[in-house]
VOGU-3710 file (C-alpha; in Angstrom, 3 decimals, decimal comma):
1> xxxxxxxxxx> 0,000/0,000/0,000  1,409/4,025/-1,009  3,040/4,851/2,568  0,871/8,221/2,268  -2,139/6,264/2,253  -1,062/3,874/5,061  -0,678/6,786/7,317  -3,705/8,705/6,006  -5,617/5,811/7,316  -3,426/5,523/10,907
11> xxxxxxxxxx> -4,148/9,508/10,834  -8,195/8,789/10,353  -8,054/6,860/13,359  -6,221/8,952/15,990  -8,484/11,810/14,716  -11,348/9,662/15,502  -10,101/8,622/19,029  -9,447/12,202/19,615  -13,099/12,999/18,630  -14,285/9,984/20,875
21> xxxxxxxxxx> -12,132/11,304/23,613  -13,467/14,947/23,716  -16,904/13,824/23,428  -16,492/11,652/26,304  -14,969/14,641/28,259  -18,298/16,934/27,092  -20,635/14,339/28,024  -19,178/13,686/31,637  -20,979/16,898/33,397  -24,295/15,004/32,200
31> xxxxxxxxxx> -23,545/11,511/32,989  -22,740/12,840/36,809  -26,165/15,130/36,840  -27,643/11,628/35,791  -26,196/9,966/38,661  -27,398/12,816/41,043  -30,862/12,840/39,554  -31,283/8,802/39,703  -30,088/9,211/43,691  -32,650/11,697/44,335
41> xxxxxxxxxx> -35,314/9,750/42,866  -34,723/6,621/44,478  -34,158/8,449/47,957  -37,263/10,452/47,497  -39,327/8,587/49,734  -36,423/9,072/52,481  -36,141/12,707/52,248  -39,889/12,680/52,525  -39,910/10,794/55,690  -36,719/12,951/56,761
51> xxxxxxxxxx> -38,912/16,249/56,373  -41,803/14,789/58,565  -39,674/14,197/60,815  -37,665/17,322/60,975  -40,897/18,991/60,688  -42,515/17,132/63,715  -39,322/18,215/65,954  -39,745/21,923/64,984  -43,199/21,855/65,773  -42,955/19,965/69,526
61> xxxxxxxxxx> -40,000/22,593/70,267  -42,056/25,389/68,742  -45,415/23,940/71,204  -42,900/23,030/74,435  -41,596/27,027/74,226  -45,642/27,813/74,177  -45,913/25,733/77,432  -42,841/27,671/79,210  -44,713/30,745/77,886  -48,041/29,499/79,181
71> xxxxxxxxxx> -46,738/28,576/82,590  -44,831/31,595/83,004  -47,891/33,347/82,635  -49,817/30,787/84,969  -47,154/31,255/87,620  -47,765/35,093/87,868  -51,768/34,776/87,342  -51,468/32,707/90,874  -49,145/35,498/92,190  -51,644/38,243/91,188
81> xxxxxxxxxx> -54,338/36,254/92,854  -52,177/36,215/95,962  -52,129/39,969/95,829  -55,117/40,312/94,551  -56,976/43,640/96,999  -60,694/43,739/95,260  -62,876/41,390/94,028  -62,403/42,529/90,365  -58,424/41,793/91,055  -59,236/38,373/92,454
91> xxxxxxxxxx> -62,104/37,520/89,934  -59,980/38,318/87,146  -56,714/36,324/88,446  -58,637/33,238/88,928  -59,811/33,350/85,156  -56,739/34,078/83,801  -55,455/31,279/85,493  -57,956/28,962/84,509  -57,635/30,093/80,507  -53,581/29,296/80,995
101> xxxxxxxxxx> -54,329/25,912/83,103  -56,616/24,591/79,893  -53,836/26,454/77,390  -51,295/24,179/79,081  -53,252/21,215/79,346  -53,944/21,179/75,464  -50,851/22,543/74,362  -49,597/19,345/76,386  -52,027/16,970/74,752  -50,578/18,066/71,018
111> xxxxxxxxxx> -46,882/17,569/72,304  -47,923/14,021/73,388  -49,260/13,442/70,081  -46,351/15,078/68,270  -44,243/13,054/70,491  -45,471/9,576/69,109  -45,524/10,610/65,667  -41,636/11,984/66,328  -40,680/8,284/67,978  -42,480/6,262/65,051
121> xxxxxxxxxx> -40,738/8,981/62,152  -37,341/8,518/63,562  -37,504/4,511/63,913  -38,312/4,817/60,256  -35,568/7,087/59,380  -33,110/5,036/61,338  -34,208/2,167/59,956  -33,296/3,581/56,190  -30,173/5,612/56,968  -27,867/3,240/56,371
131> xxxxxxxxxx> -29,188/2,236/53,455  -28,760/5,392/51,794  -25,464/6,480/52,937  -24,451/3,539/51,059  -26,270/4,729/47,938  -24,714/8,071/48,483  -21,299/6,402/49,047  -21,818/4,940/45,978  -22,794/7,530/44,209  -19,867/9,464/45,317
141> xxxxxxxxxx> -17,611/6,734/44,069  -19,154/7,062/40,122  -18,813/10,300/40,094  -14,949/10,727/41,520  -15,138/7,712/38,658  -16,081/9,837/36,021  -14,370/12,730/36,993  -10,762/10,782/37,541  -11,983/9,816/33,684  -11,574/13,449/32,629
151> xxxxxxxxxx> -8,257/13,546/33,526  -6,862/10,032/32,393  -8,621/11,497/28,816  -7,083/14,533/28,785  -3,533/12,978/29,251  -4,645/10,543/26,410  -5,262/13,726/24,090  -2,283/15,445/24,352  -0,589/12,230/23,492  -2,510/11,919/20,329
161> xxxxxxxxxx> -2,385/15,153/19,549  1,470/14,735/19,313  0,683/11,314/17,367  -1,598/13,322/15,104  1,183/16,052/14,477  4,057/13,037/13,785  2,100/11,218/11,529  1,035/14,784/9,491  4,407/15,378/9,504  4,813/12,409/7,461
171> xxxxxxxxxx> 2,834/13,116/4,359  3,691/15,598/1,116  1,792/19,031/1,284  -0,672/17,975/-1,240  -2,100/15,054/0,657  -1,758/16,826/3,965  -3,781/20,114/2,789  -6,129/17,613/1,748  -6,478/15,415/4,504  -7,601/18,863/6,533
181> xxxxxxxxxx> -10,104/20,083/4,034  -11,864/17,041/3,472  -11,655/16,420/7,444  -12,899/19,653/7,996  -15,907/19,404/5,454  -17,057/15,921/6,152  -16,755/16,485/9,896  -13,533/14,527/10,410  -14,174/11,893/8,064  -11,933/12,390/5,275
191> xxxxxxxxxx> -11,118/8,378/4,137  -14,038/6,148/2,641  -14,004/2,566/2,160  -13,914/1,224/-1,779  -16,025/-1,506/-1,596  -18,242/-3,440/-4,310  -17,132/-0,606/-6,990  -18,447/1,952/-4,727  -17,353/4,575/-2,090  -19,154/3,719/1,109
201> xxxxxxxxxx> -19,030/6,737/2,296  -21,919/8,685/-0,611  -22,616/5,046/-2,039  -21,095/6,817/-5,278  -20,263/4,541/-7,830  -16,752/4,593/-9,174  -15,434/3,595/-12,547  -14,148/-0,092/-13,170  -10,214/0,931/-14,140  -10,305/3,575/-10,907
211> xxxxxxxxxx> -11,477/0,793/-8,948  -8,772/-1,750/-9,498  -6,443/1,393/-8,934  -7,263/1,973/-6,015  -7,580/-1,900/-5,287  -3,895/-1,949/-5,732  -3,169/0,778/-3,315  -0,351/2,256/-5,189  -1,560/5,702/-5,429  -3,817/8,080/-4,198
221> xxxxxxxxxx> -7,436/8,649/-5,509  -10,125/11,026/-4,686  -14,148/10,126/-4,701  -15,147/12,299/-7,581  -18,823/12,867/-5,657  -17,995/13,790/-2,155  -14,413/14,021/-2,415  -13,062/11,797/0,303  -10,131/9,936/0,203  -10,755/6,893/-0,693
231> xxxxxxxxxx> -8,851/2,886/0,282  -9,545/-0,205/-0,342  -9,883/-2,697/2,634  -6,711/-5,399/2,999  -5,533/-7,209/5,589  -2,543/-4,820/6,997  -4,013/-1,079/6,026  -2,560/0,955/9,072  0,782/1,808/9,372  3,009/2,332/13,007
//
């Protein structure tokens, strides 16, 4: 096979690791937003029961600081009434401290309830914890993964760009300037297949004689409809 054509082909292949690789480095932010949004759905039901929970706790603190309140104010109804000097004083110390007496009694009742609803909520939570910090250890694990990725890929590229540049380095002018323009304008595909008397590429076909040119691999030859650089398939096509 022409050398120029052996390493045109080597040269289609780095270029189309390097286009796998930076891909693969574009895609990453996804594939870890993926990972995040798959653990959030399958935890949902958790932070649900979490929330209660949480929720349940505010609300017995925020009712047990109503009770200090409501004794406090208990406390100095039933000093008033010991100071009381008239019967309106008296009369309206003892209903004062009846209203904050029933306050406390119900606000009491509603912590009691809160308080077995907080017990059953946290035997569930407990229960499921462990379970999900494995999930989230796990999770943490794919995406260190992915991102450790990014870096073993970017050490990959700059090792192929320097391939890319040796191997260019090996062909005339002609077939370099080429190689870029077709690459460019065919979106880094600048080598099609000859297969069947055809280009594989635009399913073009091409002339009997050019065919068993290009068969022989001695030179060179352009697809005459979209202008790609076209082989023919051996055994040993790729050049180190």
């Amino acid at each position: 096979m022409n050398s120029e054509l052996s390493q045109l082909l080597a040269l289609q292949e780095t270029d189309n690791e390097i286009k796998r690789l930076n891909q693969e480095i574009i895609s990453l932010p996804a594939r870890q937003q993926e990972i995040e949004r798959q653990f959030s759905e399958s935890v949902k039901e958790y932070l649900g029961l979490k929330q209660e929970f949480d929720h349940a706790q505010s609300e017995k603190s925020r009712l047990e600081s109503e009770v200090a309140a409501e004794q406090t104010k208990h406390q100095k109804f039933k000093d008033d009434l010991m100071k009381a000097t008239n019967q309106r004083e008296y009369e309206t110390a003892v209903r004062e401290i009846d209203a904050t007496k029933k306050a406390i009694s119900s606000l009491e009742t509603e912590i009691l309830k809160l308080m077995e609803k907080v017990e059953k909520l946290e035997a569930q939570v407990s229960e499921r914890s462990p379970e999900i910090e494995a999930r989230r250890v796990e999770v943490d694990r794919q995406i260190a993964e992915t991102a450790a990725s990014v870096a073993g890929h970017k050490e990959a590229l700059a090792a192929l760009a320097a391939e890319r540049e040796r191997r260019l380095g090996t062909l005339g002018p002609a077939t370099r300037s080429t190689y870029e323009r077709v690459s460019k304008m065919r979106n880094g595909l600048a080598l099609a297949e000859a297969r069947d008397s055809m280009c594989t590429a635009c399913r073009m076909k091409i002339r009997p004689q050019v065919y068993n040119d290009i068969r022989r691999g001695d030179q060179i030859f352009i697809c005459e409809n979209c202008g790609r650089i076209l082989y023919y398939k051996t055994q040993a096509t790729v050049s180190t």
